[in-house]
N, C-alpha and C positions, 0 to 999 in steps of 0.2 A: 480382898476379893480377887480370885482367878479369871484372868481374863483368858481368852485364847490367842492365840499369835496363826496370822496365815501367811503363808507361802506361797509364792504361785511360781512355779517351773516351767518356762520355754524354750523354744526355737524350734528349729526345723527339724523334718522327722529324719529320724534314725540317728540326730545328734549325739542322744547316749543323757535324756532325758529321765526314764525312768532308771539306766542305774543310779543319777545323782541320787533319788530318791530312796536308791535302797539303801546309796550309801550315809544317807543323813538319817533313817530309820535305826540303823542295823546302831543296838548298843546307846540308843539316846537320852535313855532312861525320862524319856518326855512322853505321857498317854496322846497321842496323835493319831489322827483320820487320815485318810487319803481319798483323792477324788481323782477321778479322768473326767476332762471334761473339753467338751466339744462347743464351738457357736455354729447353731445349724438356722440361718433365715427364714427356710420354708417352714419351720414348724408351728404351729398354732400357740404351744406351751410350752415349757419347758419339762422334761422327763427323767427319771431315777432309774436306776437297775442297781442289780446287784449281783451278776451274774457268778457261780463259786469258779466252773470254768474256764473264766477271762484271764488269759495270762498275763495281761499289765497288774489288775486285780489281786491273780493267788502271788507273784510279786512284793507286791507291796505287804500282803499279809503276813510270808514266810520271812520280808522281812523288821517286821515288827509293829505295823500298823494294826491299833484298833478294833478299825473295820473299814472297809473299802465302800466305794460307790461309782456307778457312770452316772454323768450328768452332761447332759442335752439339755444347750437352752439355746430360745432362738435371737438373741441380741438384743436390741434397743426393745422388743416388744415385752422383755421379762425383766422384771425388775429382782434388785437387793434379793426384797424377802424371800422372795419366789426359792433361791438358796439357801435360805437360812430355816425353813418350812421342811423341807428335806428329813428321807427319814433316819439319813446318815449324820445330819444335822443335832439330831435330838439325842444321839449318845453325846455324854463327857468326855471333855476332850482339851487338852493343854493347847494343844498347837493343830491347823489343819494344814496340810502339805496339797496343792492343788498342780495336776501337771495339763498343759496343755492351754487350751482358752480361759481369760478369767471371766466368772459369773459376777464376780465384786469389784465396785469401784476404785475399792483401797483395799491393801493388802500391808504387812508389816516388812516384806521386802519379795524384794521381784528377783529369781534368777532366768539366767539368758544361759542356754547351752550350748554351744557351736560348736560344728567339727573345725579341724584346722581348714582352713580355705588351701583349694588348689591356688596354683601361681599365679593367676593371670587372675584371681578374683581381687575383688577390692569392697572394703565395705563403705567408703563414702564414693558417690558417683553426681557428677553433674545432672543435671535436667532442665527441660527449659520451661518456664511458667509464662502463662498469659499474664497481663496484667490487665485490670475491667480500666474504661475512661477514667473511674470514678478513682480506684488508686495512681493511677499515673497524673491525676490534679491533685491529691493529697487527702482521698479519701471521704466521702457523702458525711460521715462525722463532723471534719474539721472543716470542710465546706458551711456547714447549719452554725458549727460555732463562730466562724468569721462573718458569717452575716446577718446575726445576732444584732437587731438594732440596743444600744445605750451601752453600758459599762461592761468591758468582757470578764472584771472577773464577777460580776454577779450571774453573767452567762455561766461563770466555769463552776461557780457557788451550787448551781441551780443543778449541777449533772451531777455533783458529788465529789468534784475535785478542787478540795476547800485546799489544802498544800499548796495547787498552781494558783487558786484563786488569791490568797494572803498574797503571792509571789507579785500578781499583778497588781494588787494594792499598793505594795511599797516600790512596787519601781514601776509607775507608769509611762514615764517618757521609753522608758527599754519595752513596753510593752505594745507600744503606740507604734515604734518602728517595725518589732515582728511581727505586728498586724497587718500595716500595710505590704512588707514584703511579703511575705504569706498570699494576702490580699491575691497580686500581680501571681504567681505560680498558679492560684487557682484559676484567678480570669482568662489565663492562656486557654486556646484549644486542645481537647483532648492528642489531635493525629500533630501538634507540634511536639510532643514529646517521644523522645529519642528511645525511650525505654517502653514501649509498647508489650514484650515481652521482657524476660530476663531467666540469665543460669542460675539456679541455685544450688546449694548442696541439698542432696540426702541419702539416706540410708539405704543401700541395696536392696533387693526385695529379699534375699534370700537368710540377710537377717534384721531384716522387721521386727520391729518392738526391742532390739537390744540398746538403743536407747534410753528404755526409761528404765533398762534394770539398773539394781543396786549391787548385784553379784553377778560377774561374767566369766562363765567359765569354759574353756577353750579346749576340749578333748583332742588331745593330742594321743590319736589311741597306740597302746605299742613302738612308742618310739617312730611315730609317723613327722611330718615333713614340722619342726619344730620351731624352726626358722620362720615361715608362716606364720605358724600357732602365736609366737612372740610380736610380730608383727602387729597381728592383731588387736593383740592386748595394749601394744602402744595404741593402735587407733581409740581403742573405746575408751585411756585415757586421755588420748589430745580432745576427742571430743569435748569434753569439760575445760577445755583451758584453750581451743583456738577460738576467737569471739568469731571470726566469719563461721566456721562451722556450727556454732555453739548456736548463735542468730539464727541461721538458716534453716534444725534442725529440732535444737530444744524450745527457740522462742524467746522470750524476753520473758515469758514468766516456765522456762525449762525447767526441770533439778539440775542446782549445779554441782551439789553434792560429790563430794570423791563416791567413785565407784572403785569396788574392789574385783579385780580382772586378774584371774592366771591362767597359767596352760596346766593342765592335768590329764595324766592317765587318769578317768575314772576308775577302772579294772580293776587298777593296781593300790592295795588298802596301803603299802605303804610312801605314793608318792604323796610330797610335799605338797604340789598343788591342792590334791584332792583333799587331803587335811585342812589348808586352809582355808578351803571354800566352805568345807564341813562347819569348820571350829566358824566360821561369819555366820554361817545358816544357825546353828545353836545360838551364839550372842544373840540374834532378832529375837526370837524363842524363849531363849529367858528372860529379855528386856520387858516384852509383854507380859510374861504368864506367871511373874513371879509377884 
């Protein structure tokens, strides 16, 4: 059975978004749709078009898509189907290529498309977070399980965390002491703790969501400032491998996945970058569809 494979194309505007698109279209020998697609709040539903003289649209047609669509939906109020009901939806189709906001939760890989950043940008930046009483004592969670009357690991049996629970079966005396000290950090006062606020990392606003791509590609247009573009590309590698950042960032349940990150002239059909970010976008594309 044929499955479809989806893509979903980001970052900010004028990055040089839809030409990735044309250039992973142009020659793929894969039947694929293409979508623009927008998260608009105010909207009651989500909406389709198909307009013929929308220039992202004739785009993507000329170069080798399908068939095209807009797609307006307004966020947490429209679900899954709501895109899959589409009437761009019900044509055949190997792979769907989506640029801009995604309507699906999962996707078979996420590209992030950046210009090279001016000098003075950076894409990890410090910020300062509140902390509530409730994590600066160690959280209303572990509060409820320390004061848990009888045996804590049938407390820990009882939430679903049978791994830590076995753990405090066979070592109870180790588990009797992290209790109590636990115990004593909760009992303190909220306003004795030192960390009332705290810095963390994150992602610049201006590129938002390149974090959870699988493919990052860094238009360096015309031989523009390259030294940057490179830069870059080491960050959204370190990301994956420095733990404070990775912590701060991705979470403790992030991808940690290698992500694949170049600089590429899109423009230009015969730079290396662009090829290679091509030749990734296809690998996802035959992974699923074949």
């Amino acid at each position: 059975m044929i499955e479809r494979a989806f893509v979903q194309v980001g970052g900010p505007p004028g990055s040089g978004k839809t030409t990735f698109i044309e250039a992973m279209l142009a020659g793929a020998g894969t039947l694929t749709l293409a979508a623009r697609c927008l998260r608009d709040d105010t909207l009651a539903q989500a909406r389709e078009s198909a307009p013929r003289t929308h220039p992202e649209l004739r785009r993507y047609r000329q170069a080798g898509a399908a068939d095209t669509a807009l797609y307006t939906f307004p966020g947490q109020q429209s679900g899954t189907d709501d895109f899959f009901m589409t009437n761009l939806m019900t044509d055949y189709s190997q792979a769907v290529v989506l640029e801009g906001d995604s309507p699906l939760d999962y996707v078979d890989l996420r590209v992030f498309v950046a210009p090279a950043p001016a000098r003075t940008e950076q894409l990890f930046v410090r910020r300062t977070r509140r902390r509530s009483p409730d994590e600066a004592a160690g959280g209303p969670a572990l509060r409820h399980l320390l004061s848990e009357p009888g045996d804590l690991a049938e407390a820990l049996a009882r939430i679903g965390a049978e791994p830590l629970a076995e753990f405090a079966r066979n070592n109870p005396a180790l588990v009797d002491k992290i209790r109590a000290v636990l115990g004593e950090v909760i009992a303190e006062p909220a306003s004795a703790s030192p960390r009332g606020s705290e810095k963390r990392w994150s992602v610049a606003d201006a590129y938002a969501g390149i974090e959870h791509a699988g493919l990052v590609v860094v238009n360096s247009r015309h031989g523009g400032n390259r030294r940057a573009a490179e830069a870059l590309v080491a960050d959204v590698v370190r990301l994956r491998k420095d733990k404070d950042l990775a912590a701060d960032i991705l979470g403790t349940r992030g991808n940690r996945i290698p992500v694949t990150a170049v600089v590429a002239d899109l423009a230009d059909p015969n730079d290396l970058g662009r090829k290679k970010a091509i030749a990734r976008t296809r690998r996802a594309i035959r992974s699923r569809s074949s």
